[in-house]
C-alpha positions in Angstrom: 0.0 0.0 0.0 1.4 3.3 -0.9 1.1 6.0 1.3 0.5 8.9 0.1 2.1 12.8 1.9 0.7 16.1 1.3 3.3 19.4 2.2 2.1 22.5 3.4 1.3 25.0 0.8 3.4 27.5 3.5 6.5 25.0 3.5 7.5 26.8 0.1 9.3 25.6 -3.0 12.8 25.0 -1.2 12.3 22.3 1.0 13.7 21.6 4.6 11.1 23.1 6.5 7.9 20.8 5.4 5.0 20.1 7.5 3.5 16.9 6.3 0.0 15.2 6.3 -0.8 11.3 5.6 -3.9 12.1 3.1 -6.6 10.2 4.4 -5.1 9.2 7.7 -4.5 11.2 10.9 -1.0 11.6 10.7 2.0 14.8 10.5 5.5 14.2 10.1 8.2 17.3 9.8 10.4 16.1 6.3 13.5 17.1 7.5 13.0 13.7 10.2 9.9 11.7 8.1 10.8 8.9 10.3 9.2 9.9 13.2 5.6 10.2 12.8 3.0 11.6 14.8 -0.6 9.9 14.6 -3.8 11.2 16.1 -7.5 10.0 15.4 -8.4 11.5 12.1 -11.5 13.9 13.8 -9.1 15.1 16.1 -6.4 16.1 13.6 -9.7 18.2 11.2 -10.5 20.0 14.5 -7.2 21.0 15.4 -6.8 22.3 11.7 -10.0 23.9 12.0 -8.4 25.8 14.6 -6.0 26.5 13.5 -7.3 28.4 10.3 -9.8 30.4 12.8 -6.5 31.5 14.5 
């Protein structure tokens, strides 16, 4: 199964400092270390990013 990453669109086009998102699953990993993973319950990830947009 391929897994499949989506980078912030405020990472920009250089790389290094990515915020990641497993599409589809509740998980965020920072690229510069995509070994270490964090997971949280998919409903809880779309509320904290909810919040995060409100500010």
């Amino acid at each position: 199964m391929t897994v499949s990453w989506r980078k912030s669109s405020y990472s920009g086009n250089s790389g290094g400092d990515c915020v990641e998102l497993r599409v589809g699953l509740g998980a965020v990993r920072d690229s510069k270390n995509a070994r270490v993973v964090l997971e949280v319950p998919s409903a809880r990830l779309v509320a904290f990013l909810n919040a995060v947009k409100r500010g």
